[in-house]
C-alpha positions in Angstrom: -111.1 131.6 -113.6 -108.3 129.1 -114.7 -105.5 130.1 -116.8 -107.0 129.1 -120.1 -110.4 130.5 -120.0 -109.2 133.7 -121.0 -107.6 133.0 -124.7 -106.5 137.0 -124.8 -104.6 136.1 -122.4 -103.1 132.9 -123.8 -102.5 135.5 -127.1 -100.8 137.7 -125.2 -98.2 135.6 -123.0 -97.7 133.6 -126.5 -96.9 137.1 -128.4 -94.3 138.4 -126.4 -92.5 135.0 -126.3 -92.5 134.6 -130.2 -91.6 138.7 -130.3 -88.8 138.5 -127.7 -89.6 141.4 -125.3 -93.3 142.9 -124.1 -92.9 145.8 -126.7 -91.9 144.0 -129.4 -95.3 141.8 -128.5 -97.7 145.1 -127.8 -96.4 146.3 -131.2 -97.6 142.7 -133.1 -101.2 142.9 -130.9 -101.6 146.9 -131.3 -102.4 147.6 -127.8 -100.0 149.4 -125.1 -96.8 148.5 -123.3 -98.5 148.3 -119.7 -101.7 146.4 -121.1 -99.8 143.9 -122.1 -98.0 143.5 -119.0 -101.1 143.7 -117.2 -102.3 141.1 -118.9 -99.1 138.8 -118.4 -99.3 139.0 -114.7 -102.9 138.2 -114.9 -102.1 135.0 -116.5 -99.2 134.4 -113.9 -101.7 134.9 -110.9 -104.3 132.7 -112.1 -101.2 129.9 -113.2 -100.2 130.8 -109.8 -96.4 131.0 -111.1 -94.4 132.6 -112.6 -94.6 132.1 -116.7 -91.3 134.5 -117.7 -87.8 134.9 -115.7 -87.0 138.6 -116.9 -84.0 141.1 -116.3 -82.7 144.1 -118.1 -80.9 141.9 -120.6 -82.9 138.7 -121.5 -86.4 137.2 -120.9 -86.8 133.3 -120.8 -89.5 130.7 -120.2 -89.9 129.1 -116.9 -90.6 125.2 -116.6 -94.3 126.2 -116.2 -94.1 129.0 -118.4 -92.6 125.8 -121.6 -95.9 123.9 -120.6 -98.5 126.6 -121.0 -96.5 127.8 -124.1 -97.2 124.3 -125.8 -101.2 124.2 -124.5 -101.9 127.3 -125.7 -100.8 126.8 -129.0 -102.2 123.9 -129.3 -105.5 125.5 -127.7 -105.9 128.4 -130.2 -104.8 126.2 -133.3 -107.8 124.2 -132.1 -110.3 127.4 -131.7 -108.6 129.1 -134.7 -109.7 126.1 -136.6 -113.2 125.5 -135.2 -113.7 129.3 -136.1 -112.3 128.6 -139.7 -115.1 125.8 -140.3 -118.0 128.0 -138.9 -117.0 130.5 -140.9 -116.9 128.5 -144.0 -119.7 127.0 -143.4 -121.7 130.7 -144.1 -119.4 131.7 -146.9 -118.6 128.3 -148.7 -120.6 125.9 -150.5 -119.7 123.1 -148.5 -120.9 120.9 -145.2 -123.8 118.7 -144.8 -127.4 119.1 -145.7 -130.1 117.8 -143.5 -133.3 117.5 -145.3 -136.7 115.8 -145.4 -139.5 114.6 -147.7 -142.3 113.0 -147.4 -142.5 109.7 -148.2 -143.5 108.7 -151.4 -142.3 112.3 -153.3 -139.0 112.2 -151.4 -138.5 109.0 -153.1 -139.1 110.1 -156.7 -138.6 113.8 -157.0 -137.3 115.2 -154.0 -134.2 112.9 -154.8 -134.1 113.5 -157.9 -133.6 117.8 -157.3 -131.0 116.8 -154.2 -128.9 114.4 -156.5 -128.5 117.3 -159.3 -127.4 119.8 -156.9 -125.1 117.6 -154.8 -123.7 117.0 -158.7 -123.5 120.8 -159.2 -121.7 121.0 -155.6 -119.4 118.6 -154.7 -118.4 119.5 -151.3 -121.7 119.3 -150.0 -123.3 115.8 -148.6 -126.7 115.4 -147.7 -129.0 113.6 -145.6 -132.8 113.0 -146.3 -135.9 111.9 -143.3 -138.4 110.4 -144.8 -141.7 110.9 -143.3 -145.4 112.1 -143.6 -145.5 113.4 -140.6 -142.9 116.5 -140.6 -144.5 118.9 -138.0 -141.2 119.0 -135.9 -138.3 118.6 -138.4 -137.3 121.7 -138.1 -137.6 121.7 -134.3 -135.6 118.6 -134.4 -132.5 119.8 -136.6 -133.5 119.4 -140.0 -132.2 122.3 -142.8 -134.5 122.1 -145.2 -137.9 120.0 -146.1 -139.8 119.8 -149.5 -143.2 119.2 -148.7 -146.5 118.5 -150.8 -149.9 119.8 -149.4 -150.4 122.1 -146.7 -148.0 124.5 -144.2 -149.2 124.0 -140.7 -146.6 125.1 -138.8 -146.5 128.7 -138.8 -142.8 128.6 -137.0 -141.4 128.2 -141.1 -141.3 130.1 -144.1 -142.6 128.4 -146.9 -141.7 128.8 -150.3 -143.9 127.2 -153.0 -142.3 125.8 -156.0 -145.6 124.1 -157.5 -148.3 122.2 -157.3 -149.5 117.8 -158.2 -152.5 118.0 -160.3 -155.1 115.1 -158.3 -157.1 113.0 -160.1 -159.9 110.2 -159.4 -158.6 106.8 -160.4 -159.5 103.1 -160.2 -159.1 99.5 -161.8 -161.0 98.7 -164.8 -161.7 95.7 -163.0 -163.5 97.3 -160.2 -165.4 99.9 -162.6 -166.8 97.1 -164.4 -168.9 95.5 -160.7 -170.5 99.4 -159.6 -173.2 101.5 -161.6 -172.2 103.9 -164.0 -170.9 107.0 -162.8 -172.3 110.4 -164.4 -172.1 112.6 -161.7 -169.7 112.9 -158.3 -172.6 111.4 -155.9 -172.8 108.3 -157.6 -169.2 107.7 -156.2 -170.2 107.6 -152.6 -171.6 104.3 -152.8 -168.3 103.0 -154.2 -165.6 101.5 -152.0 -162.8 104.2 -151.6 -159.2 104.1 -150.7 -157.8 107.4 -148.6 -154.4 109.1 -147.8 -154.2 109.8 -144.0 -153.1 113.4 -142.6 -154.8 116.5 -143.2 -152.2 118.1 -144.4 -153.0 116.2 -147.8 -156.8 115.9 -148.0 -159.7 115.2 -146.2 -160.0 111.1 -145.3 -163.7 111.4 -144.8 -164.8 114.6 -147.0 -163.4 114.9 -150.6 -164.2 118.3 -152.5 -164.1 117.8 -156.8 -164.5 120.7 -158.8 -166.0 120.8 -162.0 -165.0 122.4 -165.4 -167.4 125.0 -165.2 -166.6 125.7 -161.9 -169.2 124.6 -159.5 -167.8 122.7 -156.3 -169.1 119.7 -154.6 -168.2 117.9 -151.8 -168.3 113.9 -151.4 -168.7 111.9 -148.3 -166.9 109.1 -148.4 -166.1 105.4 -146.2 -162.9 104.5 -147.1 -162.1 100.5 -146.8 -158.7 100.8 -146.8 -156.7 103.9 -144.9 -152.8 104.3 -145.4 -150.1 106.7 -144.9 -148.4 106.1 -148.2 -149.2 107.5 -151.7 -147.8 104.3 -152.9 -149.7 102.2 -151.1 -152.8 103.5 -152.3 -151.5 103.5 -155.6 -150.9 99.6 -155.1 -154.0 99.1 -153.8 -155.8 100.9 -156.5 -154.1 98.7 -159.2 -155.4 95.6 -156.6 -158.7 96.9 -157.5 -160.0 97.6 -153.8 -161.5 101.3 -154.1 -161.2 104.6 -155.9 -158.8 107.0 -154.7 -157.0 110.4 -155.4 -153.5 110.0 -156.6 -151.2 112.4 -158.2 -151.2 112.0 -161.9 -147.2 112.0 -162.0 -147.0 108.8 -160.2 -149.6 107.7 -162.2 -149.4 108.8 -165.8 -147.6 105.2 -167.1 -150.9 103.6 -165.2 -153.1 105.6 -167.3 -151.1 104.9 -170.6 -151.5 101.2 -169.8 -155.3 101.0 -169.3 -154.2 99.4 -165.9 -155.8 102.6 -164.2 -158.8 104.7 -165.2 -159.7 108.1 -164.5 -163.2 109.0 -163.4 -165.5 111.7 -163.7 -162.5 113.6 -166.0 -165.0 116.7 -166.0 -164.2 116.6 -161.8 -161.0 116.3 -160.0 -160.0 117.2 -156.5 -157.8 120.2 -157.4 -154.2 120.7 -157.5 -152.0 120.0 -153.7 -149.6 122.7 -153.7 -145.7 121.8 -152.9 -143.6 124.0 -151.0 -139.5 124.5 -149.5 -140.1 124.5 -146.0 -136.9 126.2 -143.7 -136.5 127.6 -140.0 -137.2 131.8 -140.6 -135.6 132.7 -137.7 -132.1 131.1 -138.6 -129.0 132.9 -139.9 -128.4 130.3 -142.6 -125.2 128.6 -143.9 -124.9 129.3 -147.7 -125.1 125.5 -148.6 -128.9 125.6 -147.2 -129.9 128.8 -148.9 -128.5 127.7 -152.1 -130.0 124.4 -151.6 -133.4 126.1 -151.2 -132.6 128.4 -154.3 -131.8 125.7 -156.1 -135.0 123.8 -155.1 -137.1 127.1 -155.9 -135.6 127.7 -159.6 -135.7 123.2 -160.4 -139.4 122.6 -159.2 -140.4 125.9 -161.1 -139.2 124.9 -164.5 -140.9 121.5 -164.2 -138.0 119.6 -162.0 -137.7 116.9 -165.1 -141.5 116.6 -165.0 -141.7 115.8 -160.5 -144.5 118.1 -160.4 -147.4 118.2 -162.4 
């Protein structure tokens, strides 16, 4: 071992210079007269020098012993600070927040919640991935994700905080050149739009439940396949197929007539969002407030995000 691998030794040879005398220094540290001197010579046989020219009267630094004096205190100021920002970082609300969203959702309401806590807490920054394919955020570093539709990866606790309400929509336009539709298999020969991943809902197989109940599931052939909300949105508006969309994106649509909903007596059910975080972490207080915070905003309607 080199001389500064062993910073209980640094502490001791730097204690009995700023005391005066190795007593005066075992005093300041609390431990014996001989451990401390067992400790100096350690650090004088592994400097390979002598650190302290010492007599019955007076003790003073050797050239070698002045240069290690000035390393090591610059050593542990550096250590005694690094420990100081770990330690904040679990009992202050500061440091940086690494989060992610999917795409279209971490654009709209994800940010929305992130803004109004870094606004309640500002010594924390954040960071936000956006992506519909999370299934290694986590693995790769992130904090924290907010996620609509299904958990799959069983590594993470996830806490649900709500849920989008789905619903069938379409351009008048395209409404006006199919048959009427008075029941859920007189969609399948209409051209439909999808969301890819699973984790949302099914590209090929669409189940709508009914108000009394009953279940049905649709086959579909989607024309048009994309990994964006928004995108299907905008190609809904184009009037290229029916799709499933969330009815907050949509709700101004709807107002407008530019969008219709069909079959309102069948939808496709709600898609459940949840806080997504490592469980086998010991986490910094900025990300479990973060996910408290996330819990409590989406819960009491998150200025309308979910719904």
């Amino acid at each position: 071992m080199t001389a500064f691998e062993d910073l209980s030794l640094l502490r001791a040879f730097i204690s009995i210079v700023e005391c005066g005398s190795i007593s005066a220094g075992a005093r300041r540290l609390r431990i014996t007269q001989p451990t401390l001197s067992r400790q100096l010579k350690t650090l004088e046989e592994r400097c390979g020098m002598a650190l302290l020219r010492r007599d019955t009267h007076q003790m003073s630094l050797t050239e070698a012993g002045h240069r290690v004096l000035a390393d090591g205190h610059a050593l542990l100021a550096q250590v005694e600070a690094a420990d100081k920002r770990l330690r904040e970082s679990h009992t202050t609300l500061s440091g940086h927040l690494r989060l992610f969203a999917t795409i279209d959702f971490g654009q709209f309401g994800a940010t929305r919640m992130i803004s109004q806590f870094l606004l309640a807490h500002p010594k924390v920054s954040a960071s936000l991935a956006l992506t519909n394919r999370p299934l290694h955020m986590i693995q790769e570093g992130a904090d924290v994700g907010v996620l609509p539709g299904k958990v799959t990866d069983d590594s993470v606790i996830a806490r649900r905080v709500g849920a989008f309400s789905l619903i069938l929509a379409v351009a008048p336009a395209l409404v006006k050149r199919q048959p009427p539709a008075k029941k859920p298999d007189d969609l399948t020969s209409w051209p439909w739009i999808a969301l890819a991943g699973a984790q949302f809902w099914n590209a090929r197989e669409l189940a709508l439940r009914g108000r009394s109940g009953k279940t049905h599931t649709l086959r579909i052939d989607p024309v048009f396949t994309s990994e964006g909300v928004t995108s299907c949105r905008e190609a809904a508006l184009a009037g290229v197929g029916l799709t499933v969309l969330p009815r907050w994106m949509i709700e101004g649509d709807l107002r407008e007539g530019n969008l219709l909903q069909v079959l309102p007596d069948w939808n496709p059910g709600d898609l459940p969002v949840h806080v997504i975080y490592a469980g086998h972490r010991l986490l910094p207080v900025r990300v479990s407030a973060f996910i408290d915070f996330a819990v409590k905003y989406f819960s009491k309607g998150g200025e309308g995000a979910i719904g």
